[in-house]
C-alpha positions, 0 to 999 in steps of 0.5 A: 712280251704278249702272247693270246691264248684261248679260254672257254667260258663257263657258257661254253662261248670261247674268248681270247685272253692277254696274257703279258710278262708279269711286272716282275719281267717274268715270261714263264706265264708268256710261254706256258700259254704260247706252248698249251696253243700250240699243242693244241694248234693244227700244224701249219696253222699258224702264218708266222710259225708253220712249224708249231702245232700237232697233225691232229687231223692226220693222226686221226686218220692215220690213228696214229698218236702225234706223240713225235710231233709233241716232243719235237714241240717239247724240245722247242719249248724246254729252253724257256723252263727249267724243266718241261714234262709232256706226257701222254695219260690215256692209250684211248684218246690223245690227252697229255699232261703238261708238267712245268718248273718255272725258272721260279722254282714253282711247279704247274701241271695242266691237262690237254684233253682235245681243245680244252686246257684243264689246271691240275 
């Protein structure tokens, strides 16, 4: 399984990076990165999956949270790990923590802060 997911660069140039199943058949990478796109995709972006992504445009104008839409996301994702936490952490801007344990038993946790994806 493959799956792209966009990286900045330390110069602030941003390139897509490969990202496949690990030799060990092991897709939490696969879908971790898949999830962090899709929160940070506009819905409807995408041709294939018109039901990913975030209203991010709308919620601005609105000012409202896309806090349903990232559950509604959460619960799409959840199946692939054996537990996915998705936590807004600022009442001021739209930032979310992303806390995982992989089917491996091991924990990540990473910062959505705009389009931007920070490990923690």
């Amino acid at each position: 399984m493959r799956t792209y997911g966009r990286v900045t660069q330390p110069n602030g140039t941003k390139v897509w990076v490969e990202v496949d199943t690990s030799p060990s058949g092991d897709n939490s990478s696969v879908w971790l990165t898949t999830l962090c796109q899709c929160l940070l995709m506009v819905r409807g972006e995408s041709p294939f999956y018109s039901n990913y992504g975030i209203p991010s445009i709308q919620a601005v104008i609105q000012q409202l949270f896309p806090d349903l839409f990232v559950s509604l996301t959460q619960q799409q994702f959840s199946a692939y790990f054996a537990s996915l936490i998705i936590n807004r952490t600022s009442n001021e801007t739209p930032i979310y923590s992303v806390s995982v344990m992989l089917l491996s038993g091991d924990r990540l946790t990473v910062t959505l802060n705009g389009s931007t994806v920070v490990p923690t």
